[in-house]
N, C-alpha and C positions, 0 to 999 in steps of 0.2 A: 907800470909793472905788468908783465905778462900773466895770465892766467894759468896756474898751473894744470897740468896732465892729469885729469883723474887715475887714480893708480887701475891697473886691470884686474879682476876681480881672480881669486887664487882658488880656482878650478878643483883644488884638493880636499878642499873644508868639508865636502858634499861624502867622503870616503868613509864610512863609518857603517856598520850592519844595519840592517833597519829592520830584519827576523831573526827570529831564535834560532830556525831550521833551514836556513841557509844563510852565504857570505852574501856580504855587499856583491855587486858584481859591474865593470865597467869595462866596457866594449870598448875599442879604436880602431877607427878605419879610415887608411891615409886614400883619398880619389883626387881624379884633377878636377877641371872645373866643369866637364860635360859628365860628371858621374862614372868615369871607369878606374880600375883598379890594374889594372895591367891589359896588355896589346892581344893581336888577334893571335899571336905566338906565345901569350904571358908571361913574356916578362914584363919587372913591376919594380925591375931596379934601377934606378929609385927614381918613383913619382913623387915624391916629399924632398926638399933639402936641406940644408942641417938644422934648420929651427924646427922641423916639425918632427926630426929624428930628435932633437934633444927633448922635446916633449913625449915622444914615447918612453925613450929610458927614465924620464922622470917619473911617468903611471908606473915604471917598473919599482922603482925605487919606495912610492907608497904605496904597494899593496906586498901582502903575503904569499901571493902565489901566481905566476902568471902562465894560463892554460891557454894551450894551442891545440890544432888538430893533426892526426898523422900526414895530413896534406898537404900542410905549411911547411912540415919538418921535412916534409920528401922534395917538394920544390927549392925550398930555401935555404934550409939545413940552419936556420937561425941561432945563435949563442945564449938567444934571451937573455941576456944580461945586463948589470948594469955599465955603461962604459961612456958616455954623455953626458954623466953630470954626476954628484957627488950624492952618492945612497948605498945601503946595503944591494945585494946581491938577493932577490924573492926564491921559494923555491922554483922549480920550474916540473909541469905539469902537461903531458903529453894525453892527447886522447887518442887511444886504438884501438879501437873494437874486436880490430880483425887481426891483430899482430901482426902488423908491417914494419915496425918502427925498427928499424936496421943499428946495430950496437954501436955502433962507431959511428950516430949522429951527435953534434954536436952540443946540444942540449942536455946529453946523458956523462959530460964531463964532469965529473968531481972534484975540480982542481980547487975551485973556487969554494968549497966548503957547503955550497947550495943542496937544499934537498932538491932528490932531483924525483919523480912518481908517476908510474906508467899507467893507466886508468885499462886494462883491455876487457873485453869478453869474457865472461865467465867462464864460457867452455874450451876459452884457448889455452894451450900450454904457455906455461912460466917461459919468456925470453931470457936470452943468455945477455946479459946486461953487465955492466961495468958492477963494480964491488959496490954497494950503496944504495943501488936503483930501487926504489921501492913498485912492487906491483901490486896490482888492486884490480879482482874481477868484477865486472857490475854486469848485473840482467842485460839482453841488448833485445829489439824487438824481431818479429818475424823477416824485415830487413837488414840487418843484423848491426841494427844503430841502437843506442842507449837511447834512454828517455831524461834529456835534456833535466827536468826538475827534481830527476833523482837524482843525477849527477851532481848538478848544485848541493843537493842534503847530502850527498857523500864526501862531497868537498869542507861540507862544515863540520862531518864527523873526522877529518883528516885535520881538523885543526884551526884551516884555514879563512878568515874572518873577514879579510879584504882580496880580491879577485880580478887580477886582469884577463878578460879573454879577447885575446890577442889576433888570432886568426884561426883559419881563414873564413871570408863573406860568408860561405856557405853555414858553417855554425854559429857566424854569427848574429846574420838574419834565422835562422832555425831557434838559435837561444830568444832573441826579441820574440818571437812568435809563442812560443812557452811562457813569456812574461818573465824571465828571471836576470833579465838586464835592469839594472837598476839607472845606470849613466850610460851615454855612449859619444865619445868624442871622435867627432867626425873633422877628419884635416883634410881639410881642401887644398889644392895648390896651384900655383898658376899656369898651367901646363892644357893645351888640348889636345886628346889622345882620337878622338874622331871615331875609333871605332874599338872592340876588342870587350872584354869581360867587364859587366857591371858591377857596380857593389853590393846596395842591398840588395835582395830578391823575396820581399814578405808575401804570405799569401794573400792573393786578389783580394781586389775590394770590389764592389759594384758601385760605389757611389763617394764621391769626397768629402761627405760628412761621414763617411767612416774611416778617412786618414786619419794616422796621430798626428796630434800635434802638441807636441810638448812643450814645456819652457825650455828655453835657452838661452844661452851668454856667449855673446861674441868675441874671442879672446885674439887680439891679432898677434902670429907668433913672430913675425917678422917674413924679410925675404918676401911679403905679397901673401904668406904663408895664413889660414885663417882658421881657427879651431871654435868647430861650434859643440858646446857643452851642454848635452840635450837631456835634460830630466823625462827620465821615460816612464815613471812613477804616477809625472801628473798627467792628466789625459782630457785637452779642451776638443776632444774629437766634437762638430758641429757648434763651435766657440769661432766663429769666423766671421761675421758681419750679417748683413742682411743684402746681398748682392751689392753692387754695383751703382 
């Protein structure tokens, strides 16, 4: 008799808040295998295929809210929804600082019943938004970007207890960098892109015992497809051997 298949471990168990003043929070970022996210023209459609698409609408499906940036929305015009596998509908949550997010993006559909919540600028004026849109001013800094850790406490004062932040790199390396990523699943695929836009971008280190390194679980999605589930919580930074 053959040996059976250890089962793959269920990546979602880990979704649960771990502070009182902000949500859980899990990152995803679909790269190919030399680390890029889209071409030297960026496009990015699609570096993942359908096993690793089905694992993103599945983060959709267990969490509460899944936030993107106005940049993701201007490139991609994404539905964020669920439509890949069997879940509710999260709300959906746009960051704009600057009031770009244009009314007739996709994401601000109401059909589906989703709360839908514009995060901008304090000092910007209210957008004309479909019937439902909720807006929300936050402080932004002399660049005229929020501050990533108040954003999270404002997301938890909106309700919201589990948190996917969806794209794009640039906020999402910036959120790692604030510490308010809790997971981050990273899909690899089997694709070489050779040149074009990276994914992460954190700030420099001088030396490689100041990398993270976190735990992780290797989860294969299929297709070659490989999802690493990184606990960014724990931290073996200078936990690596003794050389060579």
């Amino acid at each position: 008799m053959l040996p059976s298949t250890p089962a793959e471990p269920n990546p979602f168990r880990f979704f649960r808040p771990r502070r009182p003043d902000r949500p859980f929070i899990v990152a995803q970022l679909g790269q190919s295998l030399d680390g890029r996210i889209a071409t030297v023209t960026g496009d990015s459609k699609y570096i993942g295929s359908r096993p690793s698409l089905a694992h993103l609408h599945a983060i959709r499906a267990h969490v509460d809210a899944v936030v993107v940036g106005i940049g993701t929305v201007l490139a991609d015009d994404p539905r964020l929804n669920v439509r890949h596998c069997p879940g509710p509908n999260p709300a959906r949550v746009v960051i704009d600082a600057k009031g770009r997010l244009p009314a007739a993006a996709q994401c601000l559909d109401g059909s589906d019943g989703a709360r839908r919540v514009v995060l901008r600028g304090a000092s910007m004026p209210a957008g004309h938004f479909p019937e439902g849109v909720e807006q929300h001013g936050l402080p932004v800094n002399a660049a005229g970007r929020f501050d990533l850790v108040e954003l999270a406490r404002a997301l938890r004062r909106l309700g919201f207890e589990r948190v996917l932040l969806e794209g794009g790199a640039a906020i999402i390396s910036q959120a790692i960098d604030a510490g308010i990523v809790d997971r981050l699943h990273l899909m690899v695929s089997p694709v070489l892109i050779g040149s074009g836009q990276p994914g992460l971008e954190l700030a420099p280190i001088q030396r490689l015992a100041e990398a993270r390194r976190p735990q992780v679980e290797v989860i294969m999605l299929g297709a070659g497809e490989v999802l690493f589930d990184c606990d960014l919580v724990s931290d073996q930074r200078g936990d690596h051997g003794n050389g060579a």
